[in-house]
N, C-alpha and C positions, 0 to 999 in steps of 0.2 A: 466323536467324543465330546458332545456341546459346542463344539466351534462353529457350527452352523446355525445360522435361525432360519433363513426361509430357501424355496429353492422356488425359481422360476421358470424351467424347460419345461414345456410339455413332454409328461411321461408316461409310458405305455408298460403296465410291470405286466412279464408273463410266467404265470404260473403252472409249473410244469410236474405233474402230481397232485395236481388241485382237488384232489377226494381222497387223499393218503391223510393219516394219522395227525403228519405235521400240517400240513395245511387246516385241517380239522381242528385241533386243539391249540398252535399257538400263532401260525401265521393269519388266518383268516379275523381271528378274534383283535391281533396287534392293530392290520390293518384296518378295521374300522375305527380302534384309538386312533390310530394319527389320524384319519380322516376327521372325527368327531372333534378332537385338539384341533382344527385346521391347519395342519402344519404339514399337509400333503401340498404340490403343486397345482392350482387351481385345475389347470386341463391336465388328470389323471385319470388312468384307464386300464381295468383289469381284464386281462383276456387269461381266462381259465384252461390248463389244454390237458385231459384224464383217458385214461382208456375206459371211462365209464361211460354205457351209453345213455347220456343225459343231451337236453338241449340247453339253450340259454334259460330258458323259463324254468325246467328243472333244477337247474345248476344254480338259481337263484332259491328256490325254496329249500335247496341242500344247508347251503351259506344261514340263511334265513334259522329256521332248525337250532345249527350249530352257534351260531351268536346267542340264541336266545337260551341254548341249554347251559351257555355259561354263567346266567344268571345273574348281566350286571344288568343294569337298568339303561336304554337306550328309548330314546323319545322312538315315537311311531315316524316320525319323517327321517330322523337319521336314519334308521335302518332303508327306509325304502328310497333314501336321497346316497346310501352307499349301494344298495342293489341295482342301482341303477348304472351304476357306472362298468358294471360286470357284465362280461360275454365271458361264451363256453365252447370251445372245440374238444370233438372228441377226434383220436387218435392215439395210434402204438408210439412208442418214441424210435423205434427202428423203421418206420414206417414214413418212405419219401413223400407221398401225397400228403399226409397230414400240415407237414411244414409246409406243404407249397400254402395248403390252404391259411396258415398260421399268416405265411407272409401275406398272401393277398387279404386276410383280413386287418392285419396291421395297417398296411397301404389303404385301404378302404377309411380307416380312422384319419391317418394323416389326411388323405383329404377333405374329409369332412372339417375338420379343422383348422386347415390354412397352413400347416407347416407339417416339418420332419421331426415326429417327435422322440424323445431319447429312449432307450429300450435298457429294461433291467430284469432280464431271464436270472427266476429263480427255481435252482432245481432241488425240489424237493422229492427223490425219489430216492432209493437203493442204487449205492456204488456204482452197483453188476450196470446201470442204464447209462452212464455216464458217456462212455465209449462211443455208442450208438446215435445217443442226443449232438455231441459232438459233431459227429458225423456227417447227421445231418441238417444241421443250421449252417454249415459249412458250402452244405450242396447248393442249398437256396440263399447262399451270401447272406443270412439275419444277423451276422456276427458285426457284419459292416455298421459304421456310424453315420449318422446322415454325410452327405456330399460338402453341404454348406449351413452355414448357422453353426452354434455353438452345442450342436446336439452331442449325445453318445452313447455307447452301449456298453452294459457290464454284464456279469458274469458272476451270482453267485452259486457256490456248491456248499454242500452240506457235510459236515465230519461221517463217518470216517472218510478221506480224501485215498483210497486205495484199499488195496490190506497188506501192502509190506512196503518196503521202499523201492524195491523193482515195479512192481505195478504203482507206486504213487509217482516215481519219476515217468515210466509209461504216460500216466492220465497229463501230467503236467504237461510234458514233451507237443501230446498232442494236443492240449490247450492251449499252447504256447503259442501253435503256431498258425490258431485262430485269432487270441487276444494278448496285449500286451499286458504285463501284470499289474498296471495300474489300471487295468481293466477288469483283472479276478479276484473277485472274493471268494477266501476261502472261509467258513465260518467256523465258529466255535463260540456258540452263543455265552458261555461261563465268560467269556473276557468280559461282555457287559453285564455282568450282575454288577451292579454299583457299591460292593462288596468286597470283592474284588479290587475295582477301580480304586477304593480307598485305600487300599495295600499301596500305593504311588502316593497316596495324598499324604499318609500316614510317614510312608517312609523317607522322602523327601524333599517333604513341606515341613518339617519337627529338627531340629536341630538335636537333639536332645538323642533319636539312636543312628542316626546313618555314620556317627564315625566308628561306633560301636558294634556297626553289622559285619563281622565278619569272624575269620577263625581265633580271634586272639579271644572273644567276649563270647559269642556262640557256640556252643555244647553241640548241638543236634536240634533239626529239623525235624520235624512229624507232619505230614500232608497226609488227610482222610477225608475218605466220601462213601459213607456207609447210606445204603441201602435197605429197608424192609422191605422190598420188592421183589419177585422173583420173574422168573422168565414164561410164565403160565402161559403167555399170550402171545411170545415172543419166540415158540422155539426153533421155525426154521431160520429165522436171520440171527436168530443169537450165538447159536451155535455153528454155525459157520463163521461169525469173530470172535465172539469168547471176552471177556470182560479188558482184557488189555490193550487189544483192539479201540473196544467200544468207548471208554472211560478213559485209561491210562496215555495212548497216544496223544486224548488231547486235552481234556478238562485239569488229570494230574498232571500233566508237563507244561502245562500253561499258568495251573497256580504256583509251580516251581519255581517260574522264568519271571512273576514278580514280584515273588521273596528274595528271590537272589541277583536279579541284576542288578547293576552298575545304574550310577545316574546318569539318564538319557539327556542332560543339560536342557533340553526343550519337548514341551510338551505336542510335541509330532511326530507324526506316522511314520515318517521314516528314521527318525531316532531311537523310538518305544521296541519297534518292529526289528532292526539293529541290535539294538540290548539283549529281549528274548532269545533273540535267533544264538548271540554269545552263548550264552546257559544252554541251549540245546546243543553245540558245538561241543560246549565243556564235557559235558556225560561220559563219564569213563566205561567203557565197555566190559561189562564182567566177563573173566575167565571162565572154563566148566567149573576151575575148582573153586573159583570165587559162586557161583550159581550153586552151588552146594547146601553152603550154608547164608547167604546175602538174596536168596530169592526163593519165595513158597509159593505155592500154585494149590488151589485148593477150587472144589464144588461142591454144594449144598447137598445134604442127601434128600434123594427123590429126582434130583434133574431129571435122570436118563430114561424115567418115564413119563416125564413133558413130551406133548405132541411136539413131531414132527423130529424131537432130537435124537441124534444115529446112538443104536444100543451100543455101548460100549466107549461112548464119547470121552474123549479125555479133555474137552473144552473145558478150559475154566471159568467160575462164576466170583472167582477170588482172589487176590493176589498181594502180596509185602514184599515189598523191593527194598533193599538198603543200595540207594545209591550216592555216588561223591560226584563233583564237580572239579575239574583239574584246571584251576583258576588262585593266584594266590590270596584271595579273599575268602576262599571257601575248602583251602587244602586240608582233607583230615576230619571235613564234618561228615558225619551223617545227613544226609536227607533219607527218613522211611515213608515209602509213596502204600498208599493201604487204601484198597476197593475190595468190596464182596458183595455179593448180592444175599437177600434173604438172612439179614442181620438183624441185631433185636434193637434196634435204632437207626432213624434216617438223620445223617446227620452229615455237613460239610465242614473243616476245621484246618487252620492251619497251624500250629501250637511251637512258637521259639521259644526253646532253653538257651537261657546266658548260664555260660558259667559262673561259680561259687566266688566271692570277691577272695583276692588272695589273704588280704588278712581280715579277721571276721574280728568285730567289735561285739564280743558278746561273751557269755560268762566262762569262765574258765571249765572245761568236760564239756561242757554244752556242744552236741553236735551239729558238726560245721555243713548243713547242706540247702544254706539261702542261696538260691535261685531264684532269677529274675526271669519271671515268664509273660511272653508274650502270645496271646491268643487272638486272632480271625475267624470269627465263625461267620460263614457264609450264608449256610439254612440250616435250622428253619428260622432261624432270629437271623438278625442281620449284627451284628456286635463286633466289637475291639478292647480285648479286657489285659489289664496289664498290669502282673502281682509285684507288687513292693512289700519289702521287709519295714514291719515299726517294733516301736517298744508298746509291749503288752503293759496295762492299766494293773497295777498294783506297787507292791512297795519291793519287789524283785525287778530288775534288770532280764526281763526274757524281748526275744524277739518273736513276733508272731504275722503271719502273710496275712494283707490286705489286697482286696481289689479296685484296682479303679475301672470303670464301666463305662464305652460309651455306646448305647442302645440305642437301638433304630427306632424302637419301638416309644421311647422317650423324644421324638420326633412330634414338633408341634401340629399339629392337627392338618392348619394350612400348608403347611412345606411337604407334609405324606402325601398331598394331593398331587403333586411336582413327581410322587416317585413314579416311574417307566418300568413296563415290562422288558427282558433284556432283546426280547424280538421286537420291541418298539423299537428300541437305540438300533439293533442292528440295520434293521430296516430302513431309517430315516438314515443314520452315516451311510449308506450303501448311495441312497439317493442322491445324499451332500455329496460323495465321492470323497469321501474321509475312512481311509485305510486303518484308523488305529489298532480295533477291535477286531481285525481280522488277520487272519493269520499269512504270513509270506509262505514262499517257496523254499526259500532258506529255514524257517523254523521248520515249515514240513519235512522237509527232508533230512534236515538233522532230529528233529525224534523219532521218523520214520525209520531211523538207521540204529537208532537206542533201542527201540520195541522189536524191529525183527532181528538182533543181536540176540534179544530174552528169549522169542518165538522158539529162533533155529536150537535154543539153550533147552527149552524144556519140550521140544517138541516130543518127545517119548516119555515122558513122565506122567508118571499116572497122578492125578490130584489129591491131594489128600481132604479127607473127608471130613464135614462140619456138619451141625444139625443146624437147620432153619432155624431164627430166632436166638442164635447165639451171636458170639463174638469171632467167629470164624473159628478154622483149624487149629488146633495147638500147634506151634514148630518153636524151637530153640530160639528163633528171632523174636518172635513174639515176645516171650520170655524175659529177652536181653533188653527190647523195651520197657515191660514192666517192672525191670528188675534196676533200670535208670529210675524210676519214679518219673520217665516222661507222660504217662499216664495220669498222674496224679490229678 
């Protein structure tokens, strides 16, 4: 999280899925930022491992391809001065040989090089592989850190980290008892949108709301991340998690945990990580009869004839949670968590209502409903806008909302150049071995225990239906928003 500038192990990253989606579209592309930033470790070195049968040379002109389809401008030596540093194993990940050969080409680079150098397996693949990869990096000891020297090896994994809290304490249990958890990263790339991060900076570094953040001043919470997207491309693995899984377990309970926490007194990982983990502990577990009317579960019409997804699916593409925190900072609020897919807006927001000042300085009849609102928008702007009551410009006494704005986009020229993709930040903190931005075992497993709480709650309800390009399902909750003016 910036605490770091340079790193000096030599580092071996091995990329495991290195023809999959992510690797395609946001890893391979990060990685040649930091290489081109030169803020990688001089002796760095990418071993590719896919069950595609390509060679090194192939698996170079794959890379090649995908950098250049993303259209930024990369001189002809950078490209061919980062291709260089890349090799390619093919291999299953349930498959013993493959690792052997993984290691022996590891050991092959070590000595080419004169030392042990540090190992930073990233798995970018489907959950269902986890188990198996596991398995066998275990068989051929690659989980071990060098003997001597100041080497070492991490570990990172990709959300969703299971699909309920039974199997994510499973996957943990048995990475546990591989690496120590100052050795695992789990991700969740939304902690580093810089967006985000200023949710902390914002709340306190300002003197002016943190004595003010809680139930006495705080109305209700609203947490959104709408979607125009639909599952077109997506329907055997999306419908076997369904949007709460996918979204909710961890991008909405992550923006939760820092609106609502406590001041971590210091800006470290295991304070940050501590706080969040609080807020996911707090989550009060809805009843059936509270799941009644405090949770909706909704899909787009058309899903159930996406390839691949089972006719009759009750998988969700949508969901509105009114959940509380049982914390006495936050007894009694609302927070409404709200994801859908194939909405008529892609949008990220997090939006505090303060309640109405108890006595209003304004005309007599004149209706009392100034609120102090504070908004985060994450994407597609990056913004922090926060409405204040004035006096309107005539020869009457009215009060009328103002915004104050501060926009990313009003960022000078040279300092946008400074901004990072959040698979850059992830990828270099991973390096530093700076925890902030990734998520514990503790926070996993306290949301892991809030989502399959909702899970086992609607697992027989059929979703209610929305058209593509709307605002999702009508439900009474909705409603009960609109009908606060938190919408407004």
């Amino acid at each position: 999280m910036g605490q770091c500038v340079t790193i000096k192990n030599a580092t071996a990253f091995i990329l495991l899925g290195a023809t999959g989606d992510l690797a395609q579209k946001k890893l391979l592309p990060a990685l040649i930022d930091l290489f081109e930033k030169g803020v990688l470790p001089k002796r760095f070195y990418i071993l590719a491992f896919s069950r595609s049968s390509l060679d090194t040379a192939g698996y170079r002109e794959f890379v090649r391809k995908h950098i250049e389809a993303k259209g930024k401008q990369y001189t002809q030596k950078s490209i061919e001065d980062f291709l260089s540093i890349i090799e390619y194993t093919q291999g299953n990940f349930d498959e013993p040989a493959a690792f052997e050969r993984t290691k022996k080409i590891l050991e092959a680079y070590d000595e080419r090089i004169g030392t042990c150098s540090s190992k930073l397996f990233y798995l970018a693949v489907p959950p269902q592989f986890y188990d198996a990869i596991f398995e066998q990096l275990a068989n051929v000891k690659l989980e071990q850190p060098c003997m001597v020297g100041d080497g070492w090896t991490r570990i990172l994994v990709e959300k969703p980290f299971g699909s309920n809290l039974e199997n994510a304490q499973h996957l943990d249990e048995k990475l546990s008892k591989l690496f120590h958890e100052e050795q695992i990263y789990r991700i969740d790339h939304y902690l580093a949108k810089s967006a985000l991060q200023n949710i902390i900076a914002f709340r306190f570094s300002n003197v002016l709301f943190e004595d003010k953040w809680n139930n006495e001043n705080i109305e209700s919470v609203y947490i959104t991340l709408y979607e125009t997207i639909d599952v077109t491309t997506r329907g055997a693995f999306f419908d076997k998690v369904g949007a709460l899984r996918d979204m909710g377990q961890n991008h909405i309970l992550q923006m939760l945990t820092l609106i609502a926490m406590d001041h971590p007194e210091k800006l470290e990982a295991s304070n940050l990580r501590q706080k969040r983990a609080e807020i996911l502990e707090a989550l009060r577990i809805p009843t059936h009869r509270e799941s009644l009317t405090d949770i909706v579960k909704g899909q787009y019409e058309g899903y159930q004839y996406v390839k691949d997804v089972e006719k009759g699916s009750k998988t969700e593409t949508y969901f509105l949670v009114k959940a509380f925190l049982d914390t006495p900072r936050w007894q009694g609020v609302p927070f409404y968590l709200e994801h859908g897919k194939s909405l008529s807006k892609s949008e990220t927001a997090i939006t505090v209502r303060f309640r109405s000042a108890k006595n209003c300085v304004c005309n007599e009849g004149e209706k009392h409903n100034h609120q102090n609102i504070v908004r985060f928008t994450i994407s597609p702007e990056q913004k922090i806008s926060v409405q204040f009551w004035v006096r309107k410009q005539g020869l009457k006494y009215e009060l009328q909302p103002r915004e104050l704005l501060f926009d990313r986009t009003t960022t000078p020229p040279e300092d946008r150049k400074l901004i990072s993709d959040p698979y850059e930040e992830v990828l270099f903190d991973a390096l530093c071995g700076d925890q902030t931005l990734f998520v514990s075992n503790k926070e996993q497993h306290a949301a892991w225990k809030y989502i399959t709480a909702i899970l086992e709650l609607w697992e027989d309800v059929v979703p209610l239906s929305y058209a593509s390009g709307s605002f999702g399902p009508e439900s009474k909750l909705k409603k009960e928003i609109e009908e606060s003016l938190l919408l407004q």
